[in-house]
C-alpha positions in Angstrom: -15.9 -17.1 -15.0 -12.7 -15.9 -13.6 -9.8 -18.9 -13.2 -8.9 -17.9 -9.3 -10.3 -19.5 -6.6 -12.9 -17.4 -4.3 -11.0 -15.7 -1.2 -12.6 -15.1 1.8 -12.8 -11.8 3.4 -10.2 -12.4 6.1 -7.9 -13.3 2.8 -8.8 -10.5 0.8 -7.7 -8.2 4.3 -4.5 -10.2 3.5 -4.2 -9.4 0.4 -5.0 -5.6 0.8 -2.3 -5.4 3.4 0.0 -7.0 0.9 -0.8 -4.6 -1.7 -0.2 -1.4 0.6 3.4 -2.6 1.4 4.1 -3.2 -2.2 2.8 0.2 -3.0 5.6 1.0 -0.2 8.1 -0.6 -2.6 7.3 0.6 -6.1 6.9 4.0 -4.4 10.8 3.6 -3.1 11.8 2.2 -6.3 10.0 4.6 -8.3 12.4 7.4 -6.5 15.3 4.6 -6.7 14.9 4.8 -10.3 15.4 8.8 -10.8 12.9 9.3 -13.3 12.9 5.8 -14.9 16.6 6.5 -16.1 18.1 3.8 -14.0 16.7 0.1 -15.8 17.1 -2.4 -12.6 14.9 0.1 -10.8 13.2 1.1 -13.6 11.9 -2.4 -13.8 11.3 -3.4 -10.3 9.1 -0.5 -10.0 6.9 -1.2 -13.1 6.8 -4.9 -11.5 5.6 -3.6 -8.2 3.2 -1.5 -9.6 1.5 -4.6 -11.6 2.0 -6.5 -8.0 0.1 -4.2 -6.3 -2.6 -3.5 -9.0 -3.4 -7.2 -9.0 -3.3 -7.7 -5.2 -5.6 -4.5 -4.5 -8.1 -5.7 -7.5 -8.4 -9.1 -6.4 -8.8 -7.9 -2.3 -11.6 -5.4 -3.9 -13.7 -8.3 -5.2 -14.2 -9.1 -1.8 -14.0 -6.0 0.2 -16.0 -2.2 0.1 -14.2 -0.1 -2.4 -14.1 2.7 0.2 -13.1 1.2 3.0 -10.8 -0.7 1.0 -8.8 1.9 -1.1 -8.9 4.1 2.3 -6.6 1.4 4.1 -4.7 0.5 1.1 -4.0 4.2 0.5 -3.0 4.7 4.6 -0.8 1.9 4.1 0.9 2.7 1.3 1.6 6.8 2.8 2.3 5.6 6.0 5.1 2.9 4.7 6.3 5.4 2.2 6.9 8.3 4.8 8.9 5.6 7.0 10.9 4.4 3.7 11.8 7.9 3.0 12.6 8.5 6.6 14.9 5.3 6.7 16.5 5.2 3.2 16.6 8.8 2.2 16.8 10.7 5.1 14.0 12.4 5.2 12.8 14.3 8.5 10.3 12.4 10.5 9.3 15.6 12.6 6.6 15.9 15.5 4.3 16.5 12.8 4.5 14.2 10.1 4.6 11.6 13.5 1.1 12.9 14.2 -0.1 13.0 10.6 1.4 8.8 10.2 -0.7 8.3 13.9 -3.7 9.9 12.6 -3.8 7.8 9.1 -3.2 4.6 11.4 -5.8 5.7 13.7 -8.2 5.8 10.6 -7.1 2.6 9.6 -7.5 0.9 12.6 -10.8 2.6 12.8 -12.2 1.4 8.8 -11.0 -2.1 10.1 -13.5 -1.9 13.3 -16.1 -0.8 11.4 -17.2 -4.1 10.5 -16.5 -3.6 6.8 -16.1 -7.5 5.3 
C-alpha cells in the first residue's frame, strides 16, 4: 500500500496539467542545456523530467491512460512551441497557429468527454 493519500479525479486533472507545463520546462531546459554540456541546465532538466514523471504517474492512477497521456502530451507541444516562440525565436507562422489550435481543440474536446 502506497504512502500518498488518494486524489480525487478533479486533483489528478490538476496534477496532469501540472505535469504538461513542467514537460514545457525540462523541454526548454533540455535545449538550455546544449546537449547536457552546461551543468545548472543540465540539472534542472533532469529535475523536471523526474517532476513531471511523478506528477503524470500519480494523475494516471486516477485518470484513462489515453485520454490522459493525450492531454499531457498536447500540453506539453503546445507550451513548448510557445517557449520556443518566446525564448528562442522561433517562427510562430499561420500554420504552426493552426496546428497549437487544433491540439487545444483536442484537448478541450478529451476533457468533455467525460473521461474521470
Amino acid at each position: 500500500m502506497s504512502g500518498l493519500p488518494a486524489m480525487t479525479p478533479s486533483t489528478a486533472w490538476v496534477m496532469l496539467v501540472a505535469a504538461g507545463l513542467v514537460d514545457v520546462l525540462w523541454a526548454t531546459t533540455m535545449k538550455l542545456s546544449q546537449g547536457y554540456t552546461r551543468p545548472g541546465w543540465t540539472a534542472l532538466s533532469l529535475l523536471s523530467l523526474a517532476a513531471f514523471v511523478f506528477l503524470l504517474g500519480r494523475a494516471l492512477a486516477v485518470l484513462p491512460v489515453g485520454s490522459a497521456y493525450a492531454v499531457w502530451t498536447g500540453i506539453g507541444a503546445t507550451g513548448t512551441v510557445l517557449a520556443g516562440t518566446l525564448l528562442f525565436s522561433e517562427a510562430l507562422t499561420p500554420t504552426r497557429l493552426a496546428g497549437v489550435g487544433l491540439v487545444m481543440a483536442g484537448i478541450v474536446v478529451l476533457h468533455a468527454s467525460g473521461a474521470k
